[in-house]
C-alpha positions in Angstrom: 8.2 -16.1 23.8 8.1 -15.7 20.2 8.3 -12.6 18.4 5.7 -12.9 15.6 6.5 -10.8 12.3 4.2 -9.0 10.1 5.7 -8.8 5.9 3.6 -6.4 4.1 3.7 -6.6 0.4 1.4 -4.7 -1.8 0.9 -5.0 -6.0 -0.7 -3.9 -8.6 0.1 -5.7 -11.9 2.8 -7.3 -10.5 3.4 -10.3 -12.9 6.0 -12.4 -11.6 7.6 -10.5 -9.3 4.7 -10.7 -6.6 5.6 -14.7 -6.5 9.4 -14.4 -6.2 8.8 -12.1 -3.2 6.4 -13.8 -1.6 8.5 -17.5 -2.2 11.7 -15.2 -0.5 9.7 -15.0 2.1 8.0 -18.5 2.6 11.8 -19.7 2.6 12.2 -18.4 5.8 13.5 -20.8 8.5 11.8 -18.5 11.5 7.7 -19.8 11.8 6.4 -16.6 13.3 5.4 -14.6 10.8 1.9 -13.6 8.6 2.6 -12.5 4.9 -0.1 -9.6 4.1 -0.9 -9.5 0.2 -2.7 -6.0 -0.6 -3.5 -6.1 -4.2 -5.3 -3.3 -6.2 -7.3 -4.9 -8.0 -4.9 -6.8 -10.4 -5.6 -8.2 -13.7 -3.0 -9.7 -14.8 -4.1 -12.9 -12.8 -0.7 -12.4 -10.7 -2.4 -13.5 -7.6 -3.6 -16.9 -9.4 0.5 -17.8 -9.1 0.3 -17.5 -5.3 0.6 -20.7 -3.7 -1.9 -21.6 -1.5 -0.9 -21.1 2.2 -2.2 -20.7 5.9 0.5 -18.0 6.6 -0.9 -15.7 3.4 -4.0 -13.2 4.1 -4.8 -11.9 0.8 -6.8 -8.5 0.6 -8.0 -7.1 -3.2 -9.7 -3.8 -3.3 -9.1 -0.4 -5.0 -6.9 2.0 -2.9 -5.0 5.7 -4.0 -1.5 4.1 -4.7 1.1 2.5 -2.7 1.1 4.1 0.8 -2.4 3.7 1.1 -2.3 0.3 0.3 0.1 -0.1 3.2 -2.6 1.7 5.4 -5.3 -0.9 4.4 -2.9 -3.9 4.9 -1.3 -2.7 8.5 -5.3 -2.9 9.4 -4.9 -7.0 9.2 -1.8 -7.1 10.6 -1.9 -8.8 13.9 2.5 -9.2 14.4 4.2 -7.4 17.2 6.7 -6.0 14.1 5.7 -5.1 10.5 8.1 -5.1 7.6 6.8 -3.7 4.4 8.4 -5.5 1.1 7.8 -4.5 -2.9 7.4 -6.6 -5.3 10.4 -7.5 -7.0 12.5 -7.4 -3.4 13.2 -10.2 -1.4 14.7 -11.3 1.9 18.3 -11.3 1.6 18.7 -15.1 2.3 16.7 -17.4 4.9 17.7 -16.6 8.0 17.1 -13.3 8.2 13.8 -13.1 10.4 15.6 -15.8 12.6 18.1 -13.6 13.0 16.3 -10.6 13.7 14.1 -12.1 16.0 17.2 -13.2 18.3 18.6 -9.9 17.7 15.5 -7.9 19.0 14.5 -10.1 21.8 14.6 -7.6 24.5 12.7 -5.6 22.3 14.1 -2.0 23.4 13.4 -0.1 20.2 10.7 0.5 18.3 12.2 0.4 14.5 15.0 -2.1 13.8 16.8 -1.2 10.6 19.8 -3.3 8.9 21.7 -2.9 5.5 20.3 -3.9 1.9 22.0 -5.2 -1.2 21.0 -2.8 -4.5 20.6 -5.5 -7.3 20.4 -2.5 -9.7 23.5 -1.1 -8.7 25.2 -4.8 -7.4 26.1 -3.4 -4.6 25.8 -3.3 -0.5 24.2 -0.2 1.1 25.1 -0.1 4.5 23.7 2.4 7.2 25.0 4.3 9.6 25.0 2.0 12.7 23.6 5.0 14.6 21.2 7.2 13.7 21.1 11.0 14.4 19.2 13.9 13.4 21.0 14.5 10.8 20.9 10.9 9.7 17.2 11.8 9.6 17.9 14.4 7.2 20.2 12.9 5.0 19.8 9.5 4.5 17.2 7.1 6.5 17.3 2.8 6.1 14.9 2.1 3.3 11.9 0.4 4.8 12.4 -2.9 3.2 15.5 -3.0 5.6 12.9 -1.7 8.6 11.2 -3.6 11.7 8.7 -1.5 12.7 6.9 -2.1 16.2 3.1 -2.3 15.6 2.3 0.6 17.8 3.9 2.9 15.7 1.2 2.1 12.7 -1.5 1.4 15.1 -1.4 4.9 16.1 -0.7 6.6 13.3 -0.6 5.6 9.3 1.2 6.8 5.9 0.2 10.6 5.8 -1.0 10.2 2.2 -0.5 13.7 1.1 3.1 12.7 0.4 3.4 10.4 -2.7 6.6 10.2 -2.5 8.3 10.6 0.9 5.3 9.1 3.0 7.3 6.6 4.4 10.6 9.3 4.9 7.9 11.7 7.2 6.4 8.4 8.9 10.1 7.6 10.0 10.6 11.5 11.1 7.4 12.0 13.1 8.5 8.2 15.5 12.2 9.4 15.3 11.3 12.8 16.9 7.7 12.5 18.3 7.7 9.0 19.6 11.3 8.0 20.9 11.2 5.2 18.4 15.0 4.9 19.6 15.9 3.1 15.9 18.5 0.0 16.5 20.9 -1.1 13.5 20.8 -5.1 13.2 24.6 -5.0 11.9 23.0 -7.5 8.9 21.9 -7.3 5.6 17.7 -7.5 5.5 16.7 -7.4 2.0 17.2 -7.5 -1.7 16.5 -4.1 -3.0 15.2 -4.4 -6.7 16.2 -0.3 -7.1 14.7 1.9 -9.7 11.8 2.9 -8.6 9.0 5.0 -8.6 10.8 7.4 -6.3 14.1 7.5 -7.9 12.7 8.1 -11.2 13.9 11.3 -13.5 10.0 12.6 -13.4 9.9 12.5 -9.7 12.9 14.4 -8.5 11.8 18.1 -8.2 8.5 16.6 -6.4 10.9 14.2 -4.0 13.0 17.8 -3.2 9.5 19.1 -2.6 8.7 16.6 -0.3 12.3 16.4 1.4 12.2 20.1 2.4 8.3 19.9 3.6 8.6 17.0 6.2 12.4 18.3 7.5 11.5 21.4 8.2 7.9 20.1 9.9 10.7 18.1 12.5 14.1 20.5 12.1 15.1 23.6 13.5 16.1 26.4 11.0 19.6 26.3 12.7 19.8 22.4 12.3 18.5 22.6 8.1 21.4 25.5 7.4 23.8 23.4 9.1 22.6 20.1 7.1 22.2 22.1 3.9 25.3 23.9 4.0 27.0 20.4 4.9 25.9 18.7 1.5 26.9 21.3 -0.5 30.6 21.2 0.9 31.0 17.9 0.8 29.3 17.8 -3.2 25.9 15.2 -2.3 24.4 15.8 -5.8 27.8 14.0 -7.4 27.5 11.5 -4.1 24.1 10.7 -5.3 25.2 10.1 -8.6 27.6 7.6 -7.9 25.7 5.5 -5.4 23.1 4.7 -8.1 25.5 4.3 -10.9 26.6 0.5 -11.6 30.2 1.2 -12.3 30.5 2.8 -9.3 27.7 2.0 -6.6 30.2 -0.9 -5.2 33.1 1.5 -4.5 30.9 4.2 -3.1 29.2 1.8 -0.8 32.4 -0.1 -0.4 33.9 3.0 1.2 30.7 3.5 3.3 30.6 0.2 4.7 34.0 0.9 6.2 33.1 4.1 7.6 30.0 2.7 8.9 31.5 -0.8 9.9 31.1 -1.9 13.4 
């Protein structure tokens, strides 16, 4: 039996970088799959580029911003898994929901993570092959590198009072609450475009915000001093740094893939 796959993508003003997602993903060599277009309303005439195509399901209405447009479009979803790509990322070469979909037959877990490749930074972000609570708290897979079971949105949605992190508490509340058991594919998932709205200078004191709401919602005051203490000692701020800097993102992640590697 086939595992059919749901890839989310929703826009707003996209331009180009709606098509070059959505033709990274109609280049797939696996069949099962349903792309899910949510756009906001776009006037740009982005979605006029979209080539016409029984696997597309195209939605266009107002929404509050990103993670509810991922609400709206996990309500036409009919796959057994949902990935959600931006606009501007891509799969990280053809084979990769062929590969999953071998790789997740038994179907064990409920999330599926795997590594990405930063085209800001030019480099390979690999995960932790296991995670851990304090994986949870540090660092989680992105979730264009995520295979989520359907269950997981069917019962409960983005928690739109985070603007920022909705997706970080979403991953939180099935890590702790719902034994989503993650599984790392040990392969590379997507194209990571990097940059955004998250990672912006604007954003940081409401991401810390955010960070220290949801963690300590799932931790234990013992477990957040331990974590906290942990990235002061071992410097995260400067860690940060250099995994988003160009000139050295590939020997940071170069070192992490080693430490990681299976």
């Amino acid at each position: 039996m086939y595992i059919r796959f749901s890839v989310i993508v929703v826009c707003y003003n996209a331009g180009d970088k709606l098509r070059d997602t959505i033709d990274s993903i109609l280049e797939q060599t696996y069949e099962e799959y349903e792309i899910i277009i949510k756009d906001a309303m776009s006037t740009d005439r982005s979605l006029e580029k979209i080539p016409l195509n029984d696997k597309i399901k195209m939605i266009s209405c107002k929404d509050q911003g990103i993670y509810d447009g991922m609400n709206q479009a996990v309500g036409h979803a009919t796959g057994a898994y949902y990935i959600f790509l931006n606009c501007g990322d891509s799969f990280y070469n053809r084979d990769v929901l062929d590969h999953t979909a071998q790789l997740i037959k038994d179907r064990d877990s409920l999330i599926y993570y795997g590594d990405t490749f930063n085209e800001y930074a030019q480099s390979i972000v690999t995960m932790n092959s296991k995670i851990t609570p304090f994986t949870c708290y540090r660092h989680i897979p992105c979730h264009q590198a995520c295979f989520y079971a359907a269950e997981l949105f069917q019962e409960r949605r983005y928690d739109l009072h985070y603007k920022i992190r909705a997706d970080y508490e979403h991953f939180l509340w099935s890590y702790f609450c719902k034994n989503a058991n993650p599984r790392h594919l040990g392969l590379i998932v997507a194209n990571y475009e990097g940059g955004g709205f998250s990672e912006t200078k604007e954003n940081e004191a409401l991401d810390r915000q955010e960070h220290r709401e949801i963690t300590e919602k799932y931790m234990t005051e013992s477990q957040l001093r331990k974590y906290r203490l942990f990235m002061i000692v071992t410097l995260m701020p400067i860690r940060k740094y250099l995994s988003r800097t160009k000139w050295f993102s590939g020997i940071y992640n170069g070192i992490k893939q080693m430490i990681y590697g299976e």
